[in-house]
Residue, then its C-alpha position, 0 to 999 in steps of 0.5 A: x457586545x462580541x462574547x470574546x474581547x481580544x487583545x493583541x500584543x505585538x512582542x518586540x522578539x517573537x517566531x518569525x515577528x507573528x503577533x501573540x493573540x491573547x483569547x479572554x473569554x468572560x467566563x474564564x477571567x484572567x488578571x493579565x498574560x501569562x509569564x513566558x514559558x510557564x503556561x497555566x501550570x504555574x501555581x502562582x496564576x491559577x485562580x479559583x473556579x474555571x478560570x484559564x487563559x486561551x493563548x494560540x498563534x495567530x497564522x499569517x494569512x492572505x488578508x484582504x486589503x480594503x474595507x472587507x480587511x478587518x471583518x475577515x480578520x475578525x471573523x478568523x479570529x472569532x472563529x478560532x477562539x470558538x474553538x479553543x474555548x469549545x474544547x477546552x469546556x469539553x475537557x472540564x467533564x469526564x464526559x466531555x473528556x470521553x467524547x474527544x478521546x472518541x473523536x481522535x480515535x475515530x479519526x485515527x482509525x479514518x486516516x488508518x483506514x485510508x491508509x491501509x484498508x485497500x491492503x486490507x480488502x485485497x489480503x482477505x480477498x486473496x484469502x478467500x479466492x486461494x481457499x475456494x480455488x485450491x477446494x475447487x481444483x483440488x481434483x484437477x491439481x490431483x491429477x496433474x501431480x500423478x501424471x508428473x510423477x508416472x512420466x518420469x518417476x521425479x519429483x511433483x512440486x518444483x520449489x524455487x528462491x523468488x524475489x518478492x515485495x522490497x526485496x523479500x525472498x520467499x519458496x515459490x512452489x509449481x508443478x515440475x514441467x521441466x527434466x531433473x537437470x534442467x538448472x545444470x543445464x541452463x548455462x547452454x541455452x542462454x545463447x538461445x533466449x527469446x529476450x533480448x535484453x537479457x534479463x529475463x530467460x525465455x526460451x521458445x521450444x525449451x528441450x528440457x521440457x516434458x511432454x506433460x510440461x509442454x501441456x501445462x504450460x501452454x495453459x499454465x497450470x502448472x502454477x497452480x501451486x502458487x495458490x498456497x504462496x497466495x494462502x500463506x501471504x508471499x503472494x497475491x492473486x494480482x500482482x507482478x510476476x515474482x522475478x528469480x535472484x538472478x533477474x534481480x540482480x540485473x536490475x537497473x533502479x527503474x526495474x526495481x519499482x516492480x519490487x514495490x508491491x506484493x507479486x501475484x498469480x496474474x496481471x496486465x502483462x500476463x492477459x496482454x502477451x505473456x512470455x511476447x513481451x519482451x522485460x522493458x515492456x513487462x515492466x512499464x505494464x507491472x509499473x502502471x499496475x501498481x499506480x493504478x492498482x484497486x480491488x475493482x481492477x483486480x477484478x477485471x484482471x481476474x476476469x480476463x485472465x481465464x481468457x487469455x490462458x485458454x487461448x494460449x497466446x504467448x505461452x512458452 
């Protein structure tokens, strides 16, 4: 004799015409089903000792016709009575209780780790590398700063609003390589940019440049400041490049998927061509980075990227 007797009732009104499964277990006798609504909380059809009604929804399923109908529909429904009945006697112990919250909150943290923990990785990896990199060319970047500031006495840090993940505006910092006015005098070369689309400004021998500018950026050292940006959590060290308010503005809904993750230091277009490729092909390269973004393509990116600044191809 099968350890559970089931018992179906078809209810004139019920969700969607699906049949109700009442679930008697020998061990939890119960005098008859339950009334509508009231569940096993009602007073009036508690019973003394471990007795309870399991009462579950029978899913509508692709059953087979034929002989093997009846076997696959016993086998389901026994199985989800196992079930039912093998949860609820867990419940009946402080013990049991304690393994189920275990689960669930196991499971929770699986689904939340799932979920966040490749954001996790590359934060603390961004944390680590910017720590390290900033220890290491902390000489490197002295120097710089000093011979920006014997040039022409200005300041050594250009600060600048950029636009970053859904949006967010945050203070990019870099090496000045530009004169003092160079923003005043932006308005005069725009007829002279090297993209034609328009959207973003690149000019090939910019005059406002510095003789020591020219120099950092044909091997873009002067965005070694971003690894504070990339400390402090407004960048990362892979990621697209962060675009000015300006650009922002000029974008149609298929540009802003760009703004759809957090930017960075380096990335596909940056180890492909740099400022050779024109703003419809930064785009289509920042996209398919975020679609197939993952720690270990970070780290080919990383591992291409001193390469293709030594070898100065596409600086501007």
């Amino acid at each position: 004799m099968s350890d559970f007797s089931i018992r179906q009732l078809w209810p004139k009104s019920g969700l969607n015409g699906q049949p109700r499964l009442l679930i008697k277990c020998p061990l939890f006798p119960h005098p008859g089903p339950l009334p509508q609504g009231e569940g096993t909380r009602d007073p009036a059809h508690r019973t003394n000792g471990r007795t309870r009604l399991l009462q579950a929804r029978r899913s509508v399923l692709p059953l087979p016709w034929g002989e093997g109908r009846e076997e696959v529909k016993g086998a389901f429904v026994q199985s989800a009575a196992a079930l039912l009945a093998k949860r609820f006697l867990a419940t009946q112990t402080p013990w049991g209780r304690f393994r189920l919250k275990f689960h669930f909150l196991l499971r929770r943290f699986r689904w939340r780790w799932l979920v966040r923990g490749a954001s996790l990785i590359k934060r603390a990896f961004d944390i680590f590398g910017s720590l390290l990199l900033l220890t290491l060319l902390s000489p490197l970047m002295l120097l710089i700063a000093l011979l920006v500031k014997l040039e022409d006495g200005g300041s050594v840090i250009f600060a600048q609003i950029r636009v970053g993940k859904f949006g967010r505006e945050f203070k990019f910092y870099k090496f000045r390589s530009m004169c003092l006015n160079a923003e005043a005098r932006l308005k005069e070369l725009l007829s002279r940019n090297h993209h034609a689309e328009g959207v973003t400004f690149k000019v090939k021998d910019d005059p406002r440049i510095t003789r020591v500018g020219k120099w950092l950026r044909k091997y873009s050292l002067d965005e070694l400041p971003q690894l504070y940006n990339v400390l402090i959590g407004d960048m990362s060290l892979v990621g697209p490049r962060p675009p000015v308010p300006r650009e922002v503005a000029l974008y149609s809904l298929e540009d802003r998927r760009r703004l759809c993750t957090i930017p960075g230091l380096t990335c596909f277009w940056q180890i492909e061509g740099r400022c050779e490729i024109d703003f419809s092909g930064q785009v289509r390269l920042d996209v398919e980075y975020i679609e197939r973004q993952s720690f270990w393509l970070d780290l080919q990116i990383l591992l291409k990227t001193p390469a293709a600044v030594l070898s100065a191809r596409g600086a501007c």
